[in-house]
C-alpha distance (Angstrom), angle and dihedral (degrees) to the residues before:
residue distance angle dihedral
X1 . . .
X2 3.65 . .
X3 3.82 92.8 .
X4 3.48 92.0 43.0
X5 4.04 97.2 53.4
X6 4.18 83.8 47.2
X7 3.84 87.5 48.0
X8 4.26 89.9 57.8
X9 3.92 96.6 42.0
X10 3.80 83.9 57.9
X11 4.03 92.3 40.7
X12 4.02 81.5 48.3
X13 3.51 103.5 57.0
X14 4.15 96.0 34.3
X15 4.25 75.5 58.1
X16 3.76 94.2 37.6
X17 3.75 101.2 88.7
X18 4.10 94.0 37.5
X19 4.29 80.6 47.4
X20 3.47 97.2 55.4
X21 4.10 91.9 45.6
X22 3.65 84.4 46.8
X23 3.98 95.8 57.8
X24 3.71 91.4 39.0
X25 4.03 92.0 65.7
X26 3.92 78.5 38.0
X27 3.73 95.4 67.0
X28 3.20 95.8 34.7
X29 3.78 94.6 54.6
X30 3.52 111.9 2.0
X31 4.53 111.3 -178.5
X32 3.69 114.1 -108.2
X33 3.74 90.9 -107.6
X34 3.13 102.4 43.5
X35 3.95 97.8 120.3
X36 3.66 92.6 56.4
X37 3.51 94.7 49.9
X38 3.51 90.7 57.3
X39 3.95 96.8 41.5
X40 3.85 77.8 58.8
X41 3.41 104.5 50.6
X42 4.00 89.6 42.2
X43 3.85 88.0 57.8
X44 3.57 84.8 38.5
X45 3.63 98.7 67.9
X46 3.58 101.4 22.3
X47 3.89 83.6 65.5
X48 3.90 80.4 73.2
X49 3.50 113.1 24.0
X50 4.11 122.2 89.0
X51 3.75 107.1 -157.5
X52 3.89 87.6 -157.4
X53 3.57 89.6 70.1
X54 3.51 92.2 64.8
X55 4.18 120.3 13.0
X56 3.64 95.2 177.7
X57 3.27 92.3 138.3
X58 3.91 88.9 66.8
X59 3.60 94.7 39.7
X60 3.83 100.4 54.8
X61 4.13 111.2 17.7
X62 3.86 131.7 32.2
X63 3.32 136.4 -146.7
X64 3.57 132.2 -113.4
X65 3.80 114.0 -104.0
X66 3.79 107.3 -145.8
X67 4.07 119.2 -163.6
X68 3.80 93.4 -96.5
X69 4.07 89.1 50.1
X70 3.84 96.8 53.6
X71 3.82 94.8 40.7
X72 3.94 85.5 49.2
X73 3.65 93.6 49.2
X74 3.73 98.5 35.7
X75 3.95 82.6 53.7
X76 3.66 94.3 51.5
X77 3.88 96.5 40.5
X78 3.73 84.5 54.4
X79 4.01 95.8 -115.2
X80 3.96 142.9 103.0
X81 3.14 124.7 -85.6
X82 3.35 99.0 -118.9
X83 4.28 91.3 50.3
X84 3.49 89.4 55.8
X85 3.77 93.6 49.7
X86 3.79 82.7 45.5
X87 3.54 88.8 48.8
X88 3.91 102.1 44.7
X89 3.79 121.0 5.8
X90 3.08 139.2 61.3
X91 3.88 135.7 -171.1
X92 3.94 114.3 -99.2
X93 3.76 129.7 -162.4
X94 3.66 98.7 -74.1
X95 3.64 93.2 49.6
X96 4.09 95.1 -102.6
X97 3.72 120.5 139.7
X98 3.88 101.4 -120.9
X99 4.21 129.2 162.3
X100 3.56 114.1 -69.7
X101 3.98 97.5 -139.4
X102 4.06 131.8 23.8
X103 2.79 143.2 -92.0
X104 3.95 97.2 40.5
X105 3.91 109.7 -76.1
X106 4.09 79.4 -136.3
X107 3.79 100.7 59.4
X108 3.72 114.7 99.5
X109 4.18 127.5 -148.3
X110 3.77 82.6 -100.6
X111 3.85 98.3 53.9
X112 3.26 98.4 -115.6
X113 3.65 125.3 124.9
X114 3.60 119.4 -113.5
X115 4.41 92.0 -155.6
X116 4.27 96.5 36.0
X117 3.41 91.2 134.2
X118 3.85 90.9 58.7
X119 3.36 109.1 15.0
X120 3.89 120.7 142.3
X121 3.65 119.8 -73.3
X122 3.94 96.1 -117.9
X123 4.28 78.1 57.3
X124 3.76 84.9 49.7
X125 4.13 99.3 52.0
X126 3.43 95.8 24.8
X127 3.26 115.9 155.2
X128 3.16 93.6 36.2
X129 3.86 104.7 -149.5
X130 3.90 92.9 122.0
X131 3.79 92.4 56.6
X132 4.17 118.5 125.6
X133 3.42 106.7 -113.5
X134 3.51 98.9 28.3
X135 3.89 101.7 177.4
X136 3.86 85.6 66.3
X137 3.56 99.6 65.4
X138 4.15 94.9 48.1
X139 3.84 94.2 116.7
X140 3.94 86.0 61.4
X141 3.38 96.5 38.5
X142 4.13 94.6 59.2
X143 3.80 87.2 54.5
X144 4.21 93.4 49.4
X145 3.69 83.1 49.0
X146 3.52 97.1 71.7
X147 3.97 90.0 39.7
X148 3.84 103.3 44.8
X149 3.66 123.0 55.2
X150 4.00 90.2 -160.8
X151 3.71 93.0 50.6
X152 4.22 98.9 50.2
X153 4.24 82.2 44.2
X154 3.74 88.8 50.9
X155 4.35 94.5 52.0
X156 3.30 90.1 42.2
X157 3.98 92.2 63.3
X158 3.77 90.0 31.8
X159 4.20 83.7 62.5
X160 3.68 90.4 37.9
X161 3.55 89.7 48.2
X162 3.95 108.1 44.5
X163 3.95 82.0 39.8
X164 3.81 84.4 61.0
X165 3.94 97.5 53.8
């Protein structure tokens, strides 16, 4: 896997440049179906892709941890709030509560997450690539396409697709 993950962050930034052209005439003019597309090509490829197999998205970015997520969590971990904040977050630049160390204090050896079933909601949607609206979200979407193998496979048949119609 290690190869493999080293293989897409140079794939991602050879496509970077031609990505960020790509969402510029996007935003501009995105096609009327373009959120359905995507929707399909995020079922698409998450028909085939196991996320345990890979995790980088735990081991090398964290989510943001909204109000709702940490009293959720906290609940469920059987602490307050503010101890879990304590705990795990810290404040970043933008003044979003994010995890204080990488990869995610949550991910176990195996992968698996030890809070799925109440995880944050940028856990939940991540990568992002069935979100309405997608052309908004294209500055985020260059950075998860150097992280996640599922989202760079899913532009590259959104380009190859909308280039096709």
């Amino acid at each position: 896997m290690g190869t493999r993950l080293a293989n897409l962050r140079n794939r991602a930034a050879r496509a970077h440049q031609e990505n960020k052209q790509f969402f510029k005439k996007l935003r501009k003019k995105p096609p009327k179906h373009l959120d359905n597309l995507m929707q399909e090509l995020h079922n698409e490829e998450f028909g085939h892709t196991d996320c345990l197999q890979c995790a980088q998205c735990c081991k090398t970015t964290g989510p943001l941890f909204t109000q709702a997520d940490i009293e959720r969590i906290a609940k469920k971990l059987r602490m307050k709030p503010g101890v879990f904040i304590e705990s795990y977050l810290q404040i970043d630049e933008e003044q979003d509560y994010v995890l204080q160390e990488l990869p995610c204090t949550f991910l176990g050896p195996d992968n698996h997450c030890m809070i799925y079933d109440y995880r944050p909601k940028a856990c939940r949607e991540f990568p992002h690539t069935d979100r309405r609206n997608f052309q908004q979200i294209s500055d985020l979407t260059l950075k998860n396409v150097a992280v996640c193998p599922a989202a760079f496979q899913i532009v590259e048949n959104m380009k190859a697709r909308l280039a096709n119609s």
